[in-house]
KOLKOLPA-337676 format. One record per residue (C-alpha): residue number from 1; residue in three letters; y, z negated, x negated. Coordinates in nm, 4 decimals, always signed. Example, Ala and Ser with C-alpha at 12.3 -4.5 7.8 and 13.67 -1.06 7.14 Angstrom:
REM KOLKOLPA-337676
NODE  seq  type        py        pz        px
NODE    1   ALA   -0.4500   -0.7800   -1.2300
NODE    2   SER   -0.1060   -0.7140   -1.3670
This chain:
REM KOLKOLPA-337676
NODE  seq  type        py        pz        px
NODE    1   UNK   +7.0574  -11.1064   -8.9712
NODE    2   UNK   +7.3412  -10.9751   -9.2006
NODE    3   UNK   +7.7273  -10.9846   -9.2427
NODE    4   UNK   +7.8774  -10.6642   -9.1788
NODE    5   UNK   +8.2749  -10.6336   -9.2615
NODE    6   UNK   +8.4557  -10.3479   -9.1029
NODE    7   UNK   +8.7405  -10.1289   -9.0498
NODE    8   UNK   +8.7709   -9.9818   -8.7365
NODE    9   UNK   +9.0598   -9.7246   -8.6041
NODE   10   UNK   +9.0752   -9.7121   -8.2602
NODE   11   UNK   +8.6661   -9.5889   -8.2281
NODE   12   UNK   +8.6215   -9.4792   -8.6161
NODE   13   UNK   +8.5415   -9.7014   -8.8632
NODE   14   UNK   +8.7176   -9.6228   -9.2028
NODE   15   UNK   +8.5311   -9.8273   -9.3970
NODE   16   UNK   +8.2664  -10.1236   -9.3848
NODE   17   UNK   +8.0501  -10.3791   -9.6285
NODE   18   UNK   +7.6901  -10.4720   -9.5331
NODE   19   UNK   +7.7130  -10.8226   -9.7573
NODE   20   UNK   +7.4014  -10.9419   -9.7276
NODE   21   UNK   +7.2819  -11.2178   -9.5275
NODE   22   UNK   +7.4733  -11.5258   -9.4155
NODE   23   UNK   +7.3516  -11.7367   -9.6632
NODE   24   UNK   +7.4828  -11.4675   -9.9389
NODE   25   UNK   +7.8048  -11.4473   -9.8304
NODE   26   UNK   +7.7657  -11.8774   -9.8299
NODE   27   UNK   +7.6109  -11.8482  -10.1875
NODE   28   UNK   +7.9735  -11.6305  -10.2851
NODE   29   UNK   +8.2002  -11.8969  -10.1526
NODE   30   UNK   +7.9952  -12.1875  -10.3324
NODE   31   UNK   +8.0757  -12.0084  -10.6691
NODE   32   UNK   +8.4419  -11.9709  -10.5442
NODE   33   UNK   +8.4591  -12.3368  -10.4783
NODE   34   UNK   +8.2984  -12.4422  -10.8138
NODE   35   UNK   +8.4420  -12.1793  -11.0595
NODE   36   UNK   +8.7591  -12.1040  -10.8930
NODE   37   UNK   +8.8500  -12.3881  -10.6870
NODE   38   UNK   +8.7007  -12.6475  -10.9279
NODE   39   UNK   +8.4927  -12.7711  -10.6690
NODE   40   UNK   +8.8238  -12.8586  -10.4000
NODE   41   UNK   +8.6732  -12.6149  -10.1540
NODE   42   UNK   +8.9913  -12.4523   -9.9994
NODE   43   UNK   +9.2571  -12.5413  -10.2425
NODE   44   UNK   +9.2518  -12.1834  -10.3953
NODE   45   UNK   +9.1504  -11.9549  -10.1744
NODE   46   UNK   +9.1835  -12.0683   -9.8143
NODE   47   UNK   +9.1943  -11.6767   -9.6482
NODE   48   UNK   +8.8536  -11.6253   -9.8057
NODE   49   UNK   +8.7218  -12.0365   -9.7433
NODE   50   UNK   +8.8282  -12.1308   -9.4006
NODE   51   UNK   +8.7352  -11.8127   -9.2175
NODE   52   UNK   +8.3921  -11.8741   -9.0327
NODE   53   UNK   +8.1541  -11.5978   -9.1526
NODE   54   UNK   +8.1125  -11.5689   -8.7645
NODE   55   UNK   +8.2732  -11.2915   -8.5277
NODE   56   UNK   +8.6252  -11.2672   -8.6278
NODE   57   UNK   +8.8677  -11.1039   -8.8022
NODE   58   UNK   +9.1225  -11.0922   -9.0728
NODE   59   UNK   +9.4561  -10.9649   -8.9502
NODE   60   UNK   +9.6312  -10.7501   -9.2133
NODE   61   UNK   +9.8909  -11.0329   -9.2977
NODE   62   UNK   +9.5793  -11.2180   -9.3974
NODE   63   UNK   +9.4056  -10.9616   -9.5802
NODE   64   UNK   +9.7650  -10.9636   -9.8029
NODE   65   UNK   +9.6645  -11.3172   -9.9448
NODE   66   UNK   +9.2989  -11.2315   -9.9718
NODE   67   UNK   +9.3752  -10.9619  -10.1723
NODE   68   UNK   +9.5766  -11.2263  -10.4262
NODE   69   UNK   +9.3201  -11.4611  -10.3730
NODE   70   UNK   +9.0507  -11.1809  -10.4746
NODE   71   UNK   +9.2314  -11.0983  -10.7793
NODE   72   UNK   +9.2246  -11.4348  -10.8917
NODE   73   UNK   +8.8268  -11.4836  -10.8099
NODE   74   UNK   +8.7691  -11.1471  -10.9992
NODE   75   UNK   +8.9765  -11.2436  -11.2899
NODE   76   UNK   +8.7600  -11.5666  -11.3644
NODE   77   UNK   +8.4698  -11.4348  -11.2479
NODE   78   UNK   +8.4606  -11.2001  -11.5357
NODE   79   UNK   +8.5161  -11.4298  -11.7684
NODE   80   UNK   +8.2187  -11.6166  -11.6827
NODE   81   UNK   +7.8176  -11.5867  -11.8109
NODE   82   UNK   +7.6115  -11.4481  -11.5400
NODE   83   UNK   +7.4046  -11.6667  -11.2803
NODE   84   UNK   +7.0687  -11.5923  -11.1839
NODE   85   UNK   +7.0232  -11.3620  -10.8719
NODE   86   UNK   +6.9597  -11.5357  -10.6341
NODE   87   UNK   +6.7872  -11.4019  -10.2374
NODE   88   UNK   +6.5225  -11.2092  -10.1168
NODE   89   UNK   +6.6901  -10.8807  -10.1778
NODE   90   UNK   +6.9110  -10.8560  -10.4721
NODE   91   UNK   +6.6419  -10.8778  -10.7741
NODE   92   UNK   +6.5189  -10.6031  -10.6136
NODE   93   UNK   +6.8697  -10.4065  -10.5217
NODE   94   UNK   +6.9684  -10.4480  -10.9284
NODE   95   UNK   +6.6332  -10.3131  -11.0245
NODE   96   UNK   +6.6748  -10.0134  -10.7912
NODE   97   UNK   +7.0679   -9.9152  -10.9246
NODE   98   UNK   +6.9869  -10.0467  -11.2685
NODE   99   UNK   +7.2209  -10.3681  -11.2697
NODE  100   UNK   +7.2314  -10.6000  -11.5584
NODE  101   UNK   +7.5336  -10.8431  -11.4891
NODE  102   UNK   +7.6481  -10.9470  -11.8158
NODE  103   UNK   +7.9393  -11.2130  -11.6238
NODE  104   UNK   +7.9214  -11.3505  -11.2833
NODE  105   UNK   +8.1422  -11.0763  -11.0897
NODE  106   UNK   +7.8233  -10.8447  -11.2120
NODE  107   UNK   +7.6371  -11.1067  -10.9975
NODE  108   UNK   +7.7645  -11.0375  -10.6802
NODE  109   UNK   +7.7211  -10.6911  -10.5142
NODE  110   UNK   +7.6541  -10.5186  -10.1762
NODE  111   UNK   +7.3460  -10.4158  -10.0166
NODE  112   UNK   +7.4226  -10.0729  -10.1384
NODE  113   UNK   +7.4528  -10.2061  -10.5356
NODE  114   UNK   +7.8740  -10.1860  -10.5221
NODE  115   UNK   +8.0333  -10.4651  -10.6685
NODE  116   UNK   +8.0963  -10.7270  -10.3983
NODE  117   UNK   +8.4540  -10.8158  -10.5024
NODE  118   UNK   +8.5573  -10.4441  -10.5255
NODE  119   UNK   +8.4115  -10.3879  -10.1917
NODE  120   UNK   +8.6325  -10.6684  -10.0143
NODE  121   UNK   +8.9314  -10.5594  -10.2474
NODE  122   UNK   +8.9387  -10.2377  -10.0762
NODE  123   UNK   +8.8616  -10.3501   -9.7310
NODE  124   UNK   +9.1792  -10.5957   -9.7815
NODE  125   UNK   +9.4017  -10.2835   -9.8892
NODE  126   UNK   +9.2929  -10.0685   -9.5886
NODE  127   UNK   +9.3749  -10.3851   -9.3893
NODE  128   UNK   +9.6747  -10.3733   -9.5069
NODE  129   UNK   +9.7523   -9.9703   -9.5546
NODE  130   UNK   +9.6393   -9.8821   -9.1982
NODE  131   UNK   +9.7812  -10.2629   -9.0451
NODE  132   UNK   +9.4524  -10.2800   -8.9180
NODE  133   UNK   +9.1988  -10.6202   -8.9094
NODE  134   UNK   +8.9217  -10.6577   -9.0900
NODE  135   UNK   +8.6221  -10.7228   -8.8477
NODE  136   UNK   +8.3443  -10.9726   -8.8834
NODE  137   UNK   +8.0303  -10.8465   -8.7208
C-alpha cells in the first residue's frame, strides 16, 4: 500500500504525490531526524515529524511551517553525499529516468522520478495559495 498526498478543490484535485510506500516516507523522516534534527526526532521539523503518515491532513497554516521546515531539510540535504537507494522500487525508478544522486536530496524522489522535496514544496505552496489542506490518503 502507498502514501498518496493530495490537493483537492471541492471534487478536483490540483495536485497530488504518490510517495512511495509507508516505510519510504518512514525511511525520509529517519534521514530528517539524523541529518537535520541531529538525531532529536522532532526538534526541527515537528509539521513534517509528528504528523502520522495515516489519514489526515495538513491545514494550510501548517503547510506554512512545512514549507520553512522543507527549506531547511533541502538546504542540508544537498550538502550531503548520497545514501544508497534503498526499497523495492526506486533502484529500478532511477534506472528508468536516468537518476544518479550525487547528494542525498538526489536520493529521495517520487514514484514518478520528481524530486521528493520539490514535490512536497509545491504541495505546501498550493496549501497555502488555494487555503486548502493537504490530504493524507
Amino acid at each position: 500500500m502507498g502514501l498518496y498526498l493530495c490537493i483537492f478543490e471541492g471534487d478536483d484535485e490540483l495536485d497530488g504525490v504518490e510517495i512511495g510506500s509507508y516505510a519510504d516516507f518512514g525511511t525520509f523522516r529517519t534521514a530528517v531526524a539524523t541529518h537535520v534534527e541531529g538525531g532529536i526526532e522532532e526538534s526541527r521539523c515537528p509539521t513534517l515529524m509528528l504528523h502520522s503518515d495515516c489519514d489526515g491532513q495538513w491545514s494550510p497554516d501548517e503547510a506554512v511551517l512545512l514549507q520553512a521546515e522543507l527549506a531547511g531539510i533541502i538546504q542540508k540535504f544537498n550538502q550531503l553525499p548520497p545514501e544508497p537507494l534503498g526499497g523495492d522500487w526506486k533502484p529500478e525508478v532511477a534506472k528508468t529516468f536516468g537518476l544518479h544522486p550525487t547528494n542525498l536530496y538526489g536520493c529521495f524522489f517520487d514514484v514518478d522520478g520528481e524530486s521528493l522535496l520539490d514535490r512536497l514544496m509545491g504541495l505546501a505552496r498550493l496549501s497555502v495559495e488555494r487555503n486548502l489542506p493537504i490530504l493524507f490518503q
